[in-house]
N, C-alpha and C positions, 0 to 999 in steps of 0.2 A: 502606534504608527498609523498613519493615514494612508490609503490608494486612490488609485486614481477612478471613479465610476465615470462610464461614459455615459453621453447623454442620450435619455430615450431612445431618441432615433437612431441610435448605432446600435445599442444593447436587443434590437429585434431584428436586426440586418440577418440575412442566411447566414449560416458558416461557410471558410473559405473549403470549398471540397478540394481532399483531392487524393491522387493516384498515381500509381508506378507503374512502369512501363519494364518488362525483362527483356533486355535485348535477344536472351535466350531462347524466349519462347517464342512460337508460331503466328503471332500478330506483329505485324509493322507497324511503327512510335506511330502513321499518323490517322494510322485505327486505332490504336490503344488512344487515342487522344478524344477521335468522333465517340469512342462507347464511352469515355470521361463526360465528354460535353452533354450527351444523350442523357447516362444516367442525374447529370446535375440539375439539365433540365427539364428532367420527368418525362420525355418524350421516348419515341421508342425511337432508334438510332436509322431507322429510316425515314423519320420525319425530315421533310424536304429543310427545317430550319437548323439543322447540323448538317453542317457542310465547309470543310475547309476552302473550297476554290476559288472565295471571291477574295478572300483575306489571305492564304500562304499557300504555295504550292507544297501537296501532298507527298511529293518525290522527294523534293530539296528537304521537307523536314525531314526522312528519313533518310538520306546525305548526310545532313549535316550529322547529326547523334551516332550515326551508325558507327560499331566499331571501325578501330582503326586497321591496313591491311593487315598487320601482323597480331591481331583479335585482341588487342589491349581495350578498355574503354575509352570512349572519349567520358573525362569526368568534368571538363571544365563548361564553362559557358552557358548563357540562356537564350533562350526567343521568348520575348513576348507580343501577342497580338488579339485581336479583339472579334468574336465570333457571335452574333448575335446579340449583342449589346456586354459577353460574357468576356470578361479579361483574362485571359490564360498564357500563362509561363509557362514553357517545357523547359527542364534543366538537363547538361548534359547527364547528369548523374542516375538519370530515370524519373524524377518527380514530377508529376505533372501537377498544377494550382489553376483552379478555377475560381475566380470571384465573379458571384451573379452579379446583374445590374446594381441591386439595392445594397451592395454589401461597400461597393466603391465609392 
């Protein structure tokens, strides 16, 4: 049986990082997102180049995912948007995916 190799240049692209988010605990989706994007890209999470404000409002994401009133999850749905050149999905399910530049 044969598979598929990909070519060079894909085969040393970064991996897609990524991370979950507990609605449980003590950080909001769109912190749990800046300490995602910080750790993926090596900066420390106060580097001025993570930063949600110019690409999504920080509120609405935590709006949107946030339980629902009667504390069920929301499981369904995605956002995706682009932070530094970095492609990132939030899912409603907690997932968070980051693709660096060179991975896209």
């Amino acid at each position: 049986m044969t598979g598929y190799a990909p070519p060079a240049s894909q085969s040393r692209s970064p991996p897609l990082y990524r991370a979950t988010h507990d609605p449980e605990g003590p950080a909001t989706l769109s912190t749990t997102v800046i300490h995602a994007l910080a750790d993926c890209m090596g900066v420390d999470v106060t580097d001025s180049r993570v930063s949600l404000y110019d690409t999504v409002d920080p509120d609405a994401l935590n709006s949107l995912f946030r339980p629902r009133h009667d504390g069920t999850p929301r499981a369904g749905g995605t956002l995706s948007f682009v932070v530094g050149g970095h492609h990132v999905t939030v899912r409603g399910d907690g997932e968070i995916l980051i693709e660096p530049p060179t991975h896209r």
